[in-house]
N, C-alpha and C positions, 0 to 999 in steps of 0.2 A: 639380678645377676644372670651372667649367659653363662653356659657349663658345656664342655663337651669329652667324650670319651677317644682318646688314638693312642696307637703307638709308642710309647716314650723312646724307641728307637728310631723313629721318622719312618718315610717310606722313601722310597726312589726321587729325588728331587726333579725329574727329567718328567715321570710317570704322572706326578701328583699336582702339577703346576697348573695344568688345564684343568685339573679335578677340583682344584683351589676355585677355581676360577668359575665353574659351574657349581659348586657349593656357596660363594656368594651370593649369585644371583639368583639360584634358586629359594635361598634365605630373603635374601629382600624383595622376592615377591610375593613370600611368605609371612615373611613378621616383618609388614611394613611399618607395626605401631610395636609400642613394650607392650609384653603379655606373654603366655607361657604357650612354648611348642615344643616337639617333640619332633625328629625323624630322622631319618636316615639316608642324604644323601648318596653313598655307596649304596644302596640296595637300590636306589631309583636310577642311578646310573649304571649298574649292570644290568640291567631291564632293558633301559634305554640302550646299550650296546650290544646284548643279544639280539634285540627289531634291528640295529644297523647293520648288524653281521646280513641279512636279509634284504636290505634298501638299496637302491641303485640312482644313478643320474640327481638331481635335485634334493629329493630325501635324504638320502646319502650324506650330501655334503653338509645341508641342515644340520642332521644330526652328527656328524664329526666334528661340525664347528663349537657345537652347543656342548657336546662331551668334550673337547679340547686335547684329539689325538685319537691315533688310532685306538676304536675298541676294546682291543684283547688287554691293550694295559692297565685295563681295568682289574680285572681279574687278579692281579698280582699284587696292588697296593695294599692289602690286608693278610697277616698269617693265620689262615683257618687249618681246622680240619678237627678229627673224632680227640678229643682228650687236651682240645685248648680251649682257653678258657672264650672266643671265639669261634662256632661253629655258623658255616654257611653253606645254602642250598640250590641248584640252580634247575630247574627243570621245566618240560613245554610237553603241554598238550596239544596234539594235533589234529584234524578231522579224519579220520581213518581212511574214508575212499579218495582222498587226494594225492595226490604223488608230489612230493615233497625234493625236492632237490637237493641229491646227495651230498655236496660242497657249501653249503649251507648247514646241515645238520651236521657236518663232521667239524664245523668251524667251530658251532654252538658244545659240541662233543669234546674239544681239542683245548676249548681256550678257557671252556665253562664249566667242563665235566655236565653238562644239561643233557640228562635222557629225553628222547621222546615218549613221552605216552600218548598208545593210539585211543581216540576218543571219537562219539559218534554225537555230535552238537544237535545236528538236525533230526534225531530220534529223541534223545533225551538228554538238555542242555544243563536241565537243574540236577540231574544226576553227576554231569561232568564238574558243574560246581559245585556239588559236594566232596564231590573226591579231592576235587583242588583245593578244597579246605582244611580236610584232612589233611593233608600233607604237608600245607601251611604249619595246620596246630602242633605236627609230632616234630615239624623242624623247630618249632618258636617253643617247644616245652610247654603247650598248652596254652601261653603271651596271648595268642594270636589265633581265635577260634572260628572268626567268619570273615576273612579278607573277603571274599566274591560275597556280597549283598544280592536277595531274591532280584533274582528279573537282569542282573548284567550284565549275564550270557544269553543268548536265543539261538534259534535257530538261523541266523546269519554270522556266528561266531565260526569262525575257522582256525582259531589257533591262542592258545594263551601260552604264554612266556611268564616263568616266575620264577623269583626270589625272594627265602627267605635268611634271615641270619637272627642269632641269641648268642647274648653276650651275658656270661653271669661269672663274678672275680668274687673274693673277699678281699679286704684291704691290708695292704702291708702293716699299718697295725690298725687294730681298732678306734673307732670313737667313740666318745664316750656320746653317754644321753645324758641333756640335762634338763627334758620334761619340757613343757611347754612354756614356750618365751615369745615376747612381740616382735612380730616380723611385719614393715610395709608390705605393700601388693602394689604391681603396676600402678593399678588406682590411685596411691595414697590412702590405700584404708588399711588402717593397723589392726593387724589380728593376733591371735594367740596360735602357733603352732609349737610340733614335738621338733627339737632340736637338737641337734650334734655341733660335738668341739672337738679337736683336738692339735696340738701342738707338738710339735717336731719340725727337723729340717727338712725342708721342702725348697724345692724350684720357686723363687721370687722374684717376678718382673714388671717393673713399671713405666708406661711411656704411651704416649698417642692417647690422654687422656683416660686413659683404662689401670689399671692395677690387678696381677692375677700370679694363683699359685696351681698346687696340682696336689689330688691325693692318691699316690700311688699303689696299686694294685699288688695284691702279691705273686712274686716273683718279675715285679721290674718292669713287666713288656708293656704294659698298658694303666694308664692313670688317668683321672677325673680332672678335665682343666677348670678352676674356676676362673672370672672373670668379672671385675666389678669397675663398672665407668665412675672416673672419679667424681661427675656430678651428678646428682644420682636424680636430676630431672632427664638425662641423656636416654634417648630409646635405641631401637633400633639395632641388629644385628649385629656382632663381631665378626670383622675380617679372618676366617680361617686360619692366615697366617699367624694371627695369636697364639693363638692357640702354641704354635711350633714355636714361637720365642718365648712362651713360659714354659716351655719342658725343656729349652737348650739352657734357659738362664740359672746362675750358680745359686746353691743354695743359698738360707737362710733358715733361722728360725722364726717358723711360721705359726703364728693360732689360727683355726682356721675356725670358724662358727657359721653354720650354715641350715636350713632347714632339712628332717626329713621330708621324702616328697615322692606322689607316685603322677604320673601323668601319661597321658594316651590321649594320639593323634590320627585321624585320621580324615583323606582328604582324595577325591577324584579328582586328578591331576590335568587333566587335557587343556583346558582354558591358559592355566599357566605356564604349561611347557610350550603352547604357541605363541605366547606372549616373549616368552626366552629366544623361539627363533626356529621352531619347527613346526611351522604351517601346514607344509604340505604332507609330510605322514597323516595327518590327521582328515584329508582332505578326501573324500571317495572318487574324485575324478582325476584329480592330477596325482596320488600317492603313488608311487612307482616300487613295491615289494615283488618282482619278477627275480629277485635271487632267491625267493622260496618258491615259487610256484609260478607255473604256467597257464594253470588249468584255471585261476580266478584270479580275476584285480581284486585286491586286498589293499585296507588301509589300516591307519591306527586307529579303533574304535575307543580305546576307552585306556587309562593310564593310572590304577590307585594304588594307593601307598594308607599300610597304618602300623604305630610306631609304637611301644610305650618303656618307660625307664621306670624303677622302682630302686631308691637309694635311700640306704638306712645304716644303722650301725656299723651292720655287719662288714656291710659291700654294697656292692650294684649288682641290677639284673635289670638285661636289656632284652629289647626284640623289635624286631622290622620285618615289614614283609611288602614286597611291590608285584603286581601283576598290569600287566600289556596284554590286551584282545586285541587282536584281530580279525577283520570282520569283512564278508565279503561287499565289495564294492554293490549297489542296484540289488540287492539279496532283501527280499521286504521282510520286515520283522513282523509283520502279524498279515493273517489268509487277506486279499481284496474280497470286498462284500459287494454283491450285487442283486437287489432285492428288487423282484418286480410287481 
């Protein structure tokens, strides 16, 4: 089954269309085969549009075209803030003795609420990734305790970009548990897991070979899309726009019987976001980031993302978290030895 969490109110249909559109293809270059994933489109693409608030000439347009609109409407597709069941983070570490270009940091300021923190990479790089960790775990409510892995900062790091977001609802009503029952796996291999039912009217739509409802969240704003291809040799991703024709479709009375499940994803993204169509951020000769700085060629060093969802009885509880380094252009990552 594919499942996914939004809006039961939509988003801007103007805003989310390019978003549609780069959550596809970032899925299918993800789960190219059936098997279980986890992540967070939104947090990888406000990543990605805080580095283009930054980018210029060729990069620039890579990555406009990749995100499907201008940046900032990023930012706006989702209702966050302190006391919704939705909270998300956006903040960048900077190199301290660089001078940073003001129109750029008030863009990441204006559109992202992203502070900068001044940080010193080339004194002590694992310290700076520790901090960024921290700040990952107290936004993800602990989800999310080591985004930055030993060694993926150095001392050629000049700036990391990050977002994180936690999502934790209980359910409009509860499900029940009915202990463990046999569920296939991608594979074909029949297992015994813990399981949930229940029934009520829910959103029911069926069509383009798939069938799908939703378990709504309480208070209305946001619900759990299921989605099950009617043949159930069928792999491969659901088109986004699913999703949004089972939460407009009228109800019915629904039984819904689904596993509990916890999963956690994670994945260094750069190989695949060049494969989607931005080469050249990732490039150290041709990257073009001169709307953040003057003083060094910068490019996109490195791009990960890690995600997990945990759904049971009660509710759901989510979390994601994306970070973007960048890294000085010719800046060597370890001393040259010369031994005579």
């Amino acid at each position: 089954p594919a499942s996914g969490t939004t809006t039961a109110s939509g988003a801007d249909a103007g805003a989310s269309a390019g978003f549609d559109a780069f959550c596809d293809a970032l899925m299918a270059r993800l789960a190219p085969a059936p098997g279980d994933l986890v992540l967070s489109p939104w947090s990888i693409a406000t990543v990605l549009a805080m580095v283009r608030e930054g980018a210029a000439g060729t990069t620039a347009d890579e990555l406009t075209a990749v995100l499907g609109g201008p940046p900032p409407a990023l930012a706006r597709l989702l209702p966050t803030g302190a006391g919704s069941a939705l909270e998300a983070g956006n903040a960048l570490w900077g190199q301290r003795d660089l001078t940073w270009k003001q129109p750029f940091l008030d863009r990441l300021a204006d559109s992202f609420d992203a502070p900068l923190h001044q940080s010193d990479f080339r004194a002590d790089p694992d310290a700076v990734r520790r901090e960024i960790n921290a700040w990952v775990e107290d936004r993800t409510k602990g989800k999310i305790p080591e985004l930055l892995s030993a060694g993926m900062l150095d001392v050629s790091t000049r700036l990391v970009l990050v977002n994180a977001v936690h999502f934790a609802a209980p359910w409009h009503e509860p499900l029940a548990e009915l202990g463990p029952r046999p569920f296939t796996t991608a594979a074909g291999r029949r297992v015994e897991v813990p399981t949930l039912a229940g029934t009520t009217l829910r959103p029911w739509w069926s069509g383009d070979g798939v069938s799908g409802s939703a378990i709504t969240c309480e208070g209305g704003e946001y619900a759990l899309v299921l989605v099950l291809p009617d043949d159930a040799a069928s792999g491969g991703p659901v088109p986004v726009a699913t999703f949004a024709r089972v939460l407009s479709a009228d109800p019915a009375l629904v039984a819904v019987q689904l596993p509990a499940w916890t999963l956690r994803f994670r994945q260094e993204l750069s190989a695949v976001l060049r494969q989607l169509g931005i080469p050249t951020a990732f490039d150290p000769r041709a990257a073009d980031f001169s709307g953040m700085t003057d003083q060094e060629k910068l490019f996109l060093d490195f791009v990960v993302h890690e995600a997990t969802v945990e759904v049971n009885a009660k509710g759901i509880e989510a979390a994601a978290a994306t970070a973007g380094g960048m890294a000085a252009a010719g800046a060597p990552t370890e001393p040259r030895s010369l031994v005579l």
